[in-house]
Structures are given as C-alpha cells and as structure tokens.
C-alpha positions in Angstrom: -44.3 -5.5 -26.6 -43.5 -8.2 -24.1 -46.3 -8.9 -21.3 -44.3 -7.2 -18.3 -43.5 -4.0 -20.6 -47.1 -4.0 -21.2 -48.2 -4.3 -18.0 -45.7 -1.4 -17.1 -47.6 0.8 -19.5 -50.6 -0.4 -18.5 -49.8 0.3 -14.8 -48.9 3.6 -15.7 -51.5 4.7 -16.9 -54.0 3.2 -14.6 -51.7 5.7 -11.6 -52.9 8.2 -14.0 -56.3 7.9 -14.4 -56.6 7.7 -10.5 -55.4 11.2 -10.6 -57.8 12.3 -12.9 -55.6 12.2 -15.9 -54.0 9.4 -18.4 -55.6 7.3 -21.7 -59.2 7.2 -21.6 -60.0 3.9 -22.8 -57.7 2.7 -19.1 -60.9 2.6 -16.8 -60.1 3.7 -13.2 -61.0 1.1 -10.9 -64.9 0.8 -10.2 -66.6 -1.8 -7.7 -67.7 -4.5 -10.1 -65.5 -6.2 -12.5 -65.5 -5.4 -16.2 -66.2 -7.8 -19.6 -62.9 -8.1 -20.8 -62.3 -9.5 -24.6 -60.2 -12.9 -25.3 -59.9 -15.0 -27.7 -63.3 -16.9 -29.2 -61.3 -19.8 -28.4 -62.7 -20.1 -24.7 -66.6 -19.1 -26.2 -69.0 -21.4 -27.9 -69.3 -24.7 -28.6 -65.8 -25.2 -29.0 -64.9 -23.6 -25.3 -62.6 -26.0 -23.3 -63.8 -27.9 -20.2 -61.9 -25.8 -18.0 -63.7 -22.5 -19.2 -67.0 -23.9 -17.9 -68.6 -21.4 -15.5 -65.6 -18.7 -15.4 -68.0 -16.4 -16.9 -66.9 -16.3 -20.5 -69.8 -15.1 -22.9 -70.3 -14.3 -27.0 -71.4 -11.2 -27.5 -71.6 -9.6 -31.1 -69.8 -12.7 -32.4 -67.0 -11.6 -29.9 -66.0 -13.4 -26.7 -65.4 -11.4 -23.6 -64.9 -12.5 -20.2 -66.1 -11.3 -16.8 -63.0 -11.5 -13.6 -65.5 -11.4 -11.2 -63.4 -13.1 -8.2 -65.9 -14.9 -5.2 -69.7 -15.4 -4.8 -71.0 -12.2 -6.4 -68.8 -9.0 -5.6 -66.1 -9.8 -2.9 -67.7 -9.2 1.0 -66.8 -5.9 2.7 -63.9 -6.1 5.1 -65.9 -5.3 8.4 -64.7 -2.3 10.8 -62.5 -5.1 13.2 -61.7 -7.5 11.0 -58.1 -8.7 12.3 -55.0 -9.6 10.1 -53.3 -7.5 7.9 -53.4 -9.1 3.8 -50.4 -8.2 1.6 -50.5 -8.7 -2.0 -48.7 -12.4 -1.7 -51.3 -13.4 0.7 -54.1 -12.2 -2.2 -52.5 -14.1 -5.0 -51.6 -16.9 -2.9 -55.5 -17.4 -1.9 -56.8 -16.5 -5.6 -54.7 -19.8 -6.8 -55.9 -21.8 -3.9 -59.7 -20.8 -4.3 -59.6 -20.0 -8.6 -56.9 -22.6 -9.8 -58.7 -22.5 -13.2 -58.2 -18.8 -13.6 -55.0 -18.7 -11.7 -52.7 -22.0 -11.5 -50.8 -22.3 -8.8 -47.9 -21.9 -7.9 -46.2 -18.4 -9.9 -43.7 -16.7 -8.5 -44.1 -13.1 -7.1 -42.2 -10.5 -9.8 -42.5 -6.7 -9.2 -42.8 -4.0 -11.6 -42.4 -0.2 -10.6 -45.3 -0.5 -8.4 -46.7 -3.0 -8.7 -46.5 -7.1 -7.3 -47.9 -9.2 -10.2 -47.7 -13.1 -11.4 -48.0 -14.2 -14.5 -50.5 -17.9 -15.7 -49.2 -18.2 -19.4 -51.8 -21.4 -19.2 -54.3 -18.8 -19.2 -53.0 -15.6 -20.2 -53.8 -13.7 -17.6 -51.8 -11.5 -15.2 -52.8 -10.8 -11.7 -51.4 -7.9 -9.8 -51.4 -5.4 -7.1 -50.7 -1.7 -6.6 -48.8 -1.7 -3.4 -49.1 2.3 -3.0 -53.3 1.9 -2.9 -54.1 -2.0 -2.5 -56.0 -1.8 -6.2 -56.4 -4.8 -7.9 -56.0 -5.1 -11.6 -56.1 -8.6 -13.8 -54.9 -8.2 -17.3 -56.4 -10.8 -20.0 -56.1 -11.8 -23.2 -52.8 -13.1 -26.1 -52.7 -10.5 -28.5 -53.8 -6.6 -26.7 -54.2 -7.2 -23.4 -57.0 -5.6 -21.6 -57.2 -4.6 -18.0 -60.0 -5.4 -15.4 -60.1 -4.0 -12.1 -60.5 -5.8 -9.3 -61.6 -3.8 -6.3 -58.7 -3.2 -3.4 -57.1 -5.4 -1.2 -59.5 -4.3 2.0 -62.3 -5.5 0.1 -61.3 -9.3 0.1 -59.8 -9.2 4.3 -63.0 -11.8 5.1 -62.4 -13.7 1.8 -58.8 -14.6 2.7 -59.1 -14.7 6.0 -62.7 -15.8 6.7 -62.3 -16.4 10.6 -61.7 -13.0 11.7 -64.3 -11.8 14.5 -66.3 -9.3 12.9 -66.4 -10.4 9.9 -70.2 -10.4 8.5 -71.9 -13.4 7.5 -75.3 -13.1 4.5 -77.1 -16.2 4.2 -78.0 -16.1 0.5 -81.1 -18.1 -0.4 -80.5 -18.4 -4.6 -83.1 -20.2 -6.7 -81.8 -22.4 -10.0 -83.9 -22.9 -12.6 -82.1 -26.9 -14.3 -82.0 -27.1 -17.9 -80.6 -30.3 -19.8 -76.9 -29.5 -20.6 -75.5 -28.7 -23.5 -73.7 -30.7 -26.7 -70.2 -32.1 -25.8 -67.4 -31.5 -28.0 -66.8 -34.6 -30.1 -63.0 -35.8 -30.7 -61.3 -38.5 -32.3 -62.6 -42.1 -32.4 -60.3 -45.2 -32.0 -61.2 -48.3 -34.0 -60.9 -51.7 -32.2 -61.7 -55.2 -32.9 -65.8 -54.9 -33.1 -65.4 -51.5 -31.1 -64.9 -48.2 -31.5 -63.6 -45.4 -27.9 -64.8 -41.9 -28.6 -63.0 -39.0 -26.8 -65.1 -36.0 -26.4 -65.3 -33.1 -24.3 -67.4 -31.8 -21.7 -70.3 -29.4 -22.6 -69.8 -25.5 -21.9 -72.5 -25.5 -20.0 -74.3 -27.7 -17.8 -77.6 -26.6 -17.6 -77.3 -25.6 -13.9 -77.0 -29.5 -12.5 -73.8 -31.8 -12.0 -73.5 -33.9 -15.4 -74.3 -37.4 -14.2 -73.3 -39.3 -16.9 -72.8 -39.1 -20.8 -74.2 -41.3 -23.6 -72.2 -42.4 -26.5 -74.4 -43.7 -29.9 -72.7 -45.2 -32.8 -75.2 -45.6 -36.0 -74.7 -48.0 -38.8 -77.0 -49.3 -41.6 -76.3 -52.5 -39.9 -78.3 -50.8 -36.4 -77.1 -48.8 -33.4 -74.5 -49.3 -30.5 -74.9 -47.3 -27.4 -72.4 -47.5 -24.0 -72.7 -44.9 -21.4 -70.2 -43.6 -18.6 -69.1 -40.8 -16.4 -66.0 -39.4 -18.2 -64.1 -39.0 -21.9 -63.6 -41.5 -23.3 -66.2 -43.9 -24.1 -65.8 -47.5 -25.7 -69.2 -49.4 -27.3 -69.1 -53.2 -28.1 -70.5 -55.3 -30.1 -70.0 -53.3 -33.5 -69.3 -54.7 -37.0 -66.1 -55.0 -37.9 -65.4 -53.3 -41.5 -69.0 -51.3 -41.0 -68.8 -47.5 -41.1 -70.2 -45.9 -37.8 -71.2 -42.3 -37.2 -70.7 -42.0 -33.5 -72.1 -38.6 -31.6 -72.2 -38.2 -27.4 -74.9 -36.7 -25.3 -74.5 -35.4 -21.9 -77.3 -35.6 -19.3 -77.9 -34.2 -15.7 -80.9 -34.3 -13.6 -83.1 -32.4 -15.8 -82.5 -35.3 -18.3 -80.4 -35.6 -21.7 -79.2 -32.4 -23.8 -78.5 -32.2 -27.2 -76.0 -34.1 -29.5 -72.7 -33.6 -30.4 -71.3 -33.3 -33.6 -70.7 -37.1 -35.8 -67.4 -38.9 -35.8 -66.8 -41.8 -38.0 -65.5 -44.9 -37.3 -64.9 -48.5 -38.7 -63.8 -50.8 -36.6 -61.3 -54.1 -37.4 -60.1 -56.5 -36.4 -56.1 -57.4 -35.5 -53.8 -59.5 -36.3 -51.3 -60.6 -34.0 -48.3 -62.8 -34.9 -46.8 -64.6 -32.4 -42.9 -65.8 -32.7 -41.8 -68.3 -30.5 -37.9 -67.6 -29.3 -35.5 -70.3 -27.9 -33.4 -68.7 -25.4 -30.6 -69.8 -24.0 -29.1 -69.2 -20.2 -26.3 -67.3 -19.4 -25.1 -65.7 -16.7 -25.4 -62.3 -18.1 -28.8 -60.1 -16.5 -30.6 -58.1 -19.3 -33.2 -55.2 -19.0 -37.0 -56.2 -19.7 -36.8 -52.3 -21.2 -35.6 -52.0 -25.1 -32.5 -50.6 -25.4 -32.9 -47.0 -27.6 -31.0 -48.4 -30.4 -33.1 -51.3 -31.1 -36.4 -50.7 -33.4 -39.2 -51.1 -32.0 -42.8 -51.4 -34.1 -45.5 -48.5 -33.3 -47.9 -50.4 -35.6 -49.8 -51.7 -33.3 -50.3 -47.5 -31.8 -53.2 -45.9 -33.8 -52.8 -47.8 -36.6 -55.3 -48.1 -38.6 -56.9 -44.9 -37.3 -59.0 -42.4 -38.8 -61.0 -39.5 -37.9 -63.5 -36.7 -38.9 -64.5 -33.5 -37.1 -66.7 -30.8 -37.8 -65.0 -27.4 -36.8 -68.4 -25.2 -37.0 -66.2 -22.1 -37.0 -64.5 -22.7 -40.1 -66.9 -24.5 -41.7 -64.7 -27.5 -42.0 -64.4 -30.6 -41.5 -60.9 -32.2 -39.8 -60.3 -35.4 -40.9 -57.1 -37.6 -40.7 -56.1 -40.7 -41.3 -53.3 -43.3 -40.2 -52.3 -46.4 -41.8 -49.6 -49.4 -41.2 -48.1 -51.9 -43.6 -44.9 -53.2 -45.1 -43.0 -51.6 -41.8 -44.2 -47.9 -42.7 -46.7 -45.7 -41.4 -48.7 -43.7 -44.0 -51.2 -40.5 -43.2 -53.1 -38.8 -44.9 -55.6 -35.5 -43.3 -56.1 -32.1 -44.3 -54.3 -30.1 -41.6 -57.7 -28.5 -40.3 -57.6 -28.7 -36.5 -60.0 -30.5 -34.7 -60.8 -28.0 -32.0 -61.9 -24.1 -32.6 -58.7 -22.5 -33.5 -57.8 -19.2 -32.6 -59.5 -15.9 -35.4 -57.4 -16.1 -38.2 -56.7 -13.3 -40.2 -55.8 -11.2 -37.0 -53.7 -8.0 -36.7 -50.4 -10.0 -37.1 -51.1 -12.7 -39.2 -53.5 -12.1 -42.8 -54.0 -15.8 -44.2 -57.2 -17.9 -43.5 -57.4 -21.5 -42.5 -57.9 -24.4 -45.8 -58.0 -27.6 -46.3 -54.9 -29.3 -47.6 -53.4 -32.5 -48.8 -50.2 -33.8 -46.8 -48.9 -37.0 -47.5 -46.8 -38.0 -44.6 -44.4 -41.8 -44.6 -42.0 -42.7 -41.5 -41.3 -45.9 -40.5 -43.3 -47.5 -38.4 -40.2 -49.4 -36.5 -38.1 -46.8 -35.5 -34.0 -47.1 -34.2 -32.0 -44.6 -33.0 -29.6 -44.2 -35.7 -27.5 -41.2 -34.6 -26.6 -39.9 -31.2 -26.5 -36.5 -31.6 -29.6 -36.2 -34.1 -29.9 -34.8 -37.3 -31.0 -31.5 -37.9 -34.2 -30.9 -39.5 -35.9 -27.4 -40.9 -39.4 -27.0 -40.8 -41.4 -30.1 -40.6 -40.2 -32.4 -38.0 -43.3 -34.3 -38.0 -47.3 -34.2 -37.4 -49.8 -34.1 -34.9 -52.2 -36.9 -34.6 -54.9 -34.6 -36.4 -52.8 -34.0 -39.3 -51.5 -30.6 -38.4 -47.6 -30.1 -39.1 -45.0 -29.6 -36.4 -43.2 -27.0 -37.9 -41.2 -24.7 -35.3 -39.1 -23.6 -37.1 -40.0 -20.0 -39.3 -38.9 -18.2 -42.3 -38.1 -14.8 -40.5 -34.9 -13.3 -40.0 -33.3 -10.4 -38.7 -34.1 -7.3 -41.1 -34.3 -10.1 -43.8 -31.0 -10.7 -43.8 -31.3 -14.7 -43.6 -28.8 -14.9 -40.6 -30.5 -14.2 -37.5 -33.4 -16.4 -37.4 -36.4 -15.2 -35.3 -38.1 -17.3 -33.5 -42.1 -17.9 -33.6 -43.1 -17.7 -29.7 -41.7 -15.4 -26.3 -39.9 -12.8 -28.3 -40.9 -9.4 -28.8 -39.6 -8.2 -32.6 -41.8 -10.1 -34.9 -45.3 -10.9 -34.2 -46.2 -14.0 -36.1 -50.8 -13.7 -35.0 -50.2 -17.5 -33.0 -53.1 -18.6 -31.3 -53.3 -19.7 -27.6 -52.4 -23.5 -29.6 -49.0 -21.4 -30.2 -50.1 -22.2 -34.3 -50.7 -19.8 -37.1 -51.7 -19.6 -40.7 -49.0 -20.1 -44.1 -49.7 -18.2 -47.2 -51.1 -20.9 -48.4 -53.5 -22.1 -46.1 -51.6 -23.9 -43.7 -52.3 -24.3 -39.5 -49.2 -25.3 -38.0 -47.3 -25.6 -34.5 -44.8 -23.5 -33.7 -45.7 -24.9 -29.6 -47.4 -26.6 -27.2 -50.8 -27.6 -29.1 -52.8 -26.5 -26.4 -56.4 -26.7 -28.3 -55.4 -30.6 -29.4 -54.1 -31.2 -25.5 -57.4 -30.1 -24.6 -59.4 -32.2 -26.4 -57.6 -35.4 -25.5 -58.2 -34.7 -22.0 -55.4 -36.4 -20.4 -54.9 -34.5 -17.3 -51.6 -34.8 -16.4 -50.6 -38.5 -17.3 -48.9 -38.2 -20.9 -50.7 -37.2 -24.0 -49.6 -38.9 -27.2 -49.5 -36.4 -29.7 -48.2 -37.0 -32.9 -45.0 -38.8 -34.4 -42.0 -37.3 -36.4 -40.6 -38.1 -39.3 -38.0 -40.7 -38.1 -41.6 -42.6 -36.7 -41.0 -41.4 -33.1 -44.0 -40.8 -30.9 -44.1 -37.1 -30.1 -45.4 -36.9 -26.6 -46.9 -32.6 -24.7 -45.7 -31.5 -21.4 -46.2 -34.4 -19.2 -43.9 -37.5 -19.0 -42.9 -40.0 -16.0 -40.8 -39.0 -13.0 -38.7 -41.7 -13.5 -38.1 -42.1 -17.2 -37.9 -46.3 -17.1 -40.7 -46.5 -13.9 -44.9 -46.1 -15.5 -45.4 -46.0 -11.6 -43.2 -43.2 -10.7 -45.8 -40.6 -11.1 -46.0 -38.0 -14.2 -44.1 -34.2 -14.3 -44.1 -31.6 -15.9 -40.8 -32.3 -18.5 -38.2 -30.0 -19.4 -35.8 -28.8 -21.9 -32.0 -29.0 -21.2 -31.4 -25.8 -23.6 -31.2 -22.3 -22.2 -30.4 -18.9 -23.4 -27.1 -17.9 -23.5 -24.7 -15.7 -20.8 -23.4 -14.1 -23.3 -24.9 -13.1 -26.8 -22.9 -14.5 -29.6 -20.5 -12.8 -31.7 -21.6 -10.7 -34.4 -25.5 -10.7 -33.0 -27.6 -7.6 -33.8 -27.9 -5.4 -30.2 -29.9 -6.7 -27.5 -31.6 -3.3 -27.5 -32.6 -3.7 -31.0 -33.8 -7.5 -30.6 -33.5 -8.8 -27.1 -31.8 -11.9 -26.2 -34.4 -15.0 -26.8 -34.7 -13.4 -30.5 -33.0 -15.3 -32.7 -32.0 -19.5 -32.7 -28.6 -18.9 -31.9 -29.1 -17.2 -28.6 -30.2 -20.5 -27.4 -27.6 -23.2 -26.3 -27.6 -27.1 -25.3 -26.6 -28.2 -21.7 -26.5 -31.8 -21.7 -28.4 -32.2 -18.0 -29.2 -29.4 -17.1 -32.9 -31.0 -18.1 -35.0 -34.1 -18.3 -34.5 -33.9 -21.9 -31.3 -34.2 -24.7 -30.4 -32.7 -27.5 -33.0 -33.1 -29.6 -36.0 -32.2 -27.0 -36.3 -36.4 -26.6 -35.4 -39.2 -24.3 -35.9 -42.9 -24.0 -38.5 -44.8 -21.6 -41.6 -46.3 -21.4 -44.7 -44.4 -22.2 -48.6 -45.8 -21.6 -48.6 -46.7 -25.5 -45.0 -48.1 -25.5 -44.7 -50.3 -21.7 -41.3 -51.6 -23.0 -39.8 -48.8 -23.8 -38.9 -46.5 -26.7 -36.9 -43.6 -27.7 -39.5 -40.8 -27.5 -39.9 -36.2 -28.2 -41.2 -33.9 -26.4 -43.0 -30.3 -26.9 -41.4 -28.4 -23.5 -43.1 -24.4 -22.9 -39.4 -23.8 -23.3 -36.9 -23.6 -25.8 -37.0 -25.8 -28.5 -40.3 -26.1 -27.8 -40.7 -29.0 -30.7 -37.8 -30.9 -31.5 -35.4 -29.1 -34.0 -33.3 -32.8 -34.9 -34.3 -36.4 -35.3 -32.4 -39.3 -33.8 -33.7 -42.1 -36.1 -33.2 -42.1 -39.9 -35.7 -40.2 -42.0 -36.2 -39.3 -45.6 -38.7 -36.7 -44.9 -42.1 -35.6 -44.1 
C-alpha cells in the first residue's frame, strides 16, 4: 500500500472513530500525544545524531517514539487570541520550529479531507482534518502508526505567539547533569604517523551541551590522545606500521562519559613521486580541470584504508579493507554495515544479516571509455564499508522475467528495506538498493559531499549532495538530481497500471538528457573535495535510478 493510500485508510477511519464507530486499534484523538513504534534504527546506541532528544525510547527491546510537538503539551489558545491558523500556516511553523522531525520545505497535497506533507527523510507524515482542525502525524517505514496531535486551536499562541491574550507560564524546571553517553565510533583514516577517527554524537547528553570530545588511540608502543569539538578527530605523533585501537569519549559539564566502541588503525607513511614535465608554449589556453576522458589515479583516496566496527545488534563486527598497487584498487570486508541496520527478518523480508567474503578489483586510474555507459546488472560497485551497490533485483512481474520490479517507491512487491533503502539475500547479504542513509549518517557530512563508495569501473560513487556548479568547489553544494523520469505513456505490452502502477517495473522509467544535473548513467564530471582537479564521478539521487544502472569506464567486474 503506498503512503497516501494508507493515509487515506487511516483518515478514514480516524472520521470514524470520532463518531463512535471504526477499527479499534485507530485511537480517537486525546490531549497528549501517543508512543508510536519505528524502527530500532533511531533507539540505542546506534541512534543517529539527529534523533537526540525527539523523544525516541526502547521499551521491551522495541523502539517507539513520542510526537509530542512544543514545551510539554501545546499552550491553550486563550478566549481573544487574534489570527485565524489554517493547516499551511501549522505545517509551515512545525518545519520552522521541528526541522528535525519535519524538514522543510514539503509541498501541501490533499487527500479526501485531509491537508498533509510528506518528510520521506524521516518517514513521517503530518496532516490536518480540515472539517475539525485534528491533528494526526503518521510514523514509521513498514505499518505506519498514527499519533494524534491535538487540534489546530490548541497551537493559535504557538504559531502566532504575539497575539494579546495569549497567556504566558513562567516554568521554573530543575536538571539533574549526568556525564553523556558513548559516541558511535566510525571509520578511521590512516595517515603518515596519524590516524582521523569519525564518530558520532552520543544519544544522549546527559542533560548539558557536549563541550568537547576526546579521541584515545592505544598501542603496545603507548597512547595518543587529541581532543576537539566535532567528528572527526585527527591524533599525531603515532607509529607508523603500529596497530592502534582508537575509541572517543564525549564530555559535558558534569565531566567525561563512557567510551565508545574500538576502531583499529595503522598508520603509514606515503610515497609521493614527483615527475618533472617540460612544457612547451603555445598559443592554445587549456583547462586546469582533467578532461573526463583522461585517467586519473584515486590511489592516493583511502588507500591503504581499513576499518573495524562493532555492530552490538548483530553481534558483529564490520570490517573493511582497501588497498592500492600496480594501478588497481583491491578490497576486501565482510558486507556487515557499520551502523545499526534496520530488524532483519521483518514481515517482508525472512533472511538474517552474516558475515561474507567479497573480493572486489577496479582500477585505481579510471577513463571514461564509453559515452553512453555500459549496462551493468546487479553489482555496480561498493560502499566504502564493504556493503554492495546492488539496485537492481531479481523480481519480476508474476515471475514472468519481463517486467522487472523495482526495490524502492512502488507498491506490488515489498522487498523488508530498511530506512538505509538495504535488505537481506538468501544468503546473507546487506545490500543497497538506495540512498545509504545509516552510512550517510555516520560520515556526518552535512551537506558538503559524502564520498561513498566506488564502482567497478574505479569511479568514486558520491550520496545526495554535489556542487552547484559542477567545475566550481566554491559554488556551494545541492541537492543533485536524476535526469530520468517516468514515462507519459506506459510502454507497449506493460501489465495494467491498475494491476501494477506506473513506477513498477524498469521500463516505465526513461532518460532525458538535461532534464537533470546528472547523465545517463546517474554520473557527471567535476571536481569533488577528494578529486580538486576533476574526475568523472556517480551519484545515488532519492530518484530513479537511484544507483547507477551503467558504467562509463571499462570494467571486468565486481
């Protein structure tokens, strides 16, 4: 069921229970908000940064969350309050005061009833009854589960605080400061006698601002500390070719909390060769940028690399590994993710998360080799913790092997992703079908652009963000897109777009050259912070293809 047909039944029988009548386990709308359940994703020690302090708590080994918009429960309209609050003005001042919850800006969309708008960043869908004011969220990526709100009267002096008569409390609340809690480790780069640690913030804080976080990196050879104010953090001074088990602590006022789980490092040193070029002048004017046909080396771009994380809730360990000689790239990992994935088995997808053993080679001096791209099924690369990029699936229309079905925004198939838009093989396997929101997360890039993996013709796969001028690093970052779209018209022979609606299958999706950032092949050439010069790069888009279905270098495979 897609989310607006599910909000539609939803709706409906909310209307219903307000007349006494409809499913019981649809509350009618009460004055306090109600513990919804989500994914464990957002609980633990695992939760993202951003979940800090939105109220998301474990309970029974489950992880439920509790919309409770403003300080406490929303202040009383009073009698003369003046202005008159619609159900845009509401949802335009929840995204200005809860941008966490609710990132701005969505689009108003109506259902029967109903103004809502839809944060897929979140999963959660905000919406009004416009026939009584009643507020309803909807949460969660698999059943969603509705949380009243309150009404619209009941928020007049949030939105519009100035209004004479609305009543001020002066509310005097005590805080008892605990230390803060153990970050989330993430992966360590080695250096030349140092080693940056990424990490993420602790769930909680213990009730104080974090003032700063402590980074420790043990060896048999002695200890290397470095402190600072943010992910990540770089110590000196190390050993090169010494193994170092680095862990972060985060401290506020109350003093330092608890460590995080152990990364390992070793750093080394580099070597740099340096050709001298005689040049001679001309009259002709060159670009400083490489041109996309030219290779360029990524050996110098986490290479050698290596990483190993504890994932508590599979009782696993993530590791990965990257290596660079005789012009080729080499990793080696286990495809366990290093972040808390979403519950596997679930209700659409049986198979548990193991350990494997992939063995991926590119080239580690890449050249666009063919225009157009080649096509490639399945594996079109990995992610930088050894997780396949594989968006591509083995379901087809009533198995016939003609219509394929894609993994994410369609309604036919459920394939049991997780809010990292991955899920489980057979055999074991976590792999992308998406954006790889858990990894995104963890690297903690904000918006400038996240360097996620490469593909198998040794291009750097790059998530969501990229520059607003391709060639310009100063032109500011955007969000990227896609230059594919659905089709106008479904193609001949396709199954009924009331059997399987259009967005089903591959083939209702077709190329527009420009009508994106983006060509053919989800990819485009510029520079990128790893890459100043310039390099032919991919994309994952929230759009159609999401990941790259083609490769524009030359490959021999994953």
């Amino acid at each position: 069921m897609s989310f607006f047909k599910r909000w539609a039944a939803v709706g409906a029988l909310s209307v219903l229970a307000s007349c006494g009548g409809g499913s019981s386990d649809v509350p009618v709308r009460v004055d306090t908000a109600q513990p919804a359940k989500v994914e464990n994703f957002y609980c633990g020690a695992g939760a993202p940064a951003s979940a800090t302090g939105l109220g998301y708590q474990e309970i029974n080994g489950e992880c439920f969350l509790s919309l409770e918009l403003g300080p406490g429960k929303p202040r009383a309209a009073a009698a003369n309050a003046t202005g008159t609050i619609s159900a845009t003005t509401f949802m335009d001042w929840a995204e200005a005061t809860y941008p966490t919850l609710f990132p701005p800006t969505q689009a108003d969309r109506t259902q029967s009833v109903f103004s809502f708008r839809f944060y897929p960043t979140t999963l959660i869908i905000l919406a009004v009854n416009n026939s009584d004011g009643n507020i309803y969220a909807l949460v969660g990526s698999d059943n969603f589960r509705q949380i009243p709100l309150s009404n619209l009267t009941a928020f007049n002096c949030s939105v519009f605080p100035g209004n004479t008569g609305c009543a001020t409390t002066t509310t005097t609340t005590t805080t008892t400061v605990t230390t803060p809690g153990a970050p989330t480790i993430g992966a360590a780069t080695a250096g030349n006698t140092t080693a940056t640690v990424a990490f993420t913030a602790p769930s909680s804080t213990g009730g104080a601002v974090i003032t700063g976080y402590t980074l420790s990196c043990a060896a048999t050879s002695g200890t290397r500390s470095a402190t600072g104010t943010a992910s990540p953090i770089t110590a000196t001074g190390m050993t090169n070719g010494t193994a170092y088990s680095c862990s972060v602590t985060a401290a506020n006022s109350a003093g330092s909390g608890p460590s995080s789980g152990i990364v390992s490092v070793t750093p080394a040193a580099t070597t740099t060769t340096t050709t001298t070029t005689t040049t001679t002048t001309t009259t002709t004017t060159t670009s400083t940028l490489n041109n996309s046909t030219t290779a360029v080396s990524t050996a110098s771009v986490l290479c050698p690399y290596s990483a190993s994380v504890s994932i508590a809730s599979l009782n696993l360990v993530s590791t990965v590994a990257f290596t660079c000689t005789g012009g080729q790239r080499a990793m080696t990992g286990n495809s366990v993710p290093d972040y808390t994935p979403g519950t596997f088995p679930n209700s659409n997808n049986p198979n548990s998360i193991s350990a494997q053993s992939p063995r991926f080679n590119s080239t580690s001096n890449p050249a666009v080799t063919n225009q157009t791209g080649t096509a490639v099924d399945h594996v079109v690369g990995y992610a930088i913790n050894s997780v396949p990029f594989d968006p591509s699936t083995a379901e087809s229309y009533q198995n016939a092997g003609v219509w394929k079905v894609e993994a994410l925004n369609q309604t036919y198939f459920a394939f049991g992703v997780d809010i990292s838009n991955a899920h489980v093989q057979p055999n074991g396997t976590y792999h992308y079908h998406g954006m790889p929101e858990g990894l995104i997360t963890r690297l903690n890039k904000g918006t400038a652009m996240a360097l996620v993996g490469f593909a198998v013709d040794g291009f750097p796969v790059y998530a969501r963000y990229g520059y607003n001028t391709a060639t310009n690093a100063s032109s500011g970052s955007k969000v990227v897109t896609s230059s594919w779209r659905l089709k106008t018209t479904p193609s001949s022979g396709r199954p009924s777009t009331s059997a399987a609606a259009m967005g089903t299958f591959t083939q209702d999706y077709e190329y527009v050259a420009g009508l994106g950032d983006l060509d053919e092949c989800n990819g485009r050439f510029g520079v990128t912070p790893e890459f100043p010069s310039g390099i032919y790069h991919y994309y994952i888009t929230s759009s159609y293809p999401y990941i790259q279905r083609c490769a524009k270098g030359s490959f021999t495979g994953p």
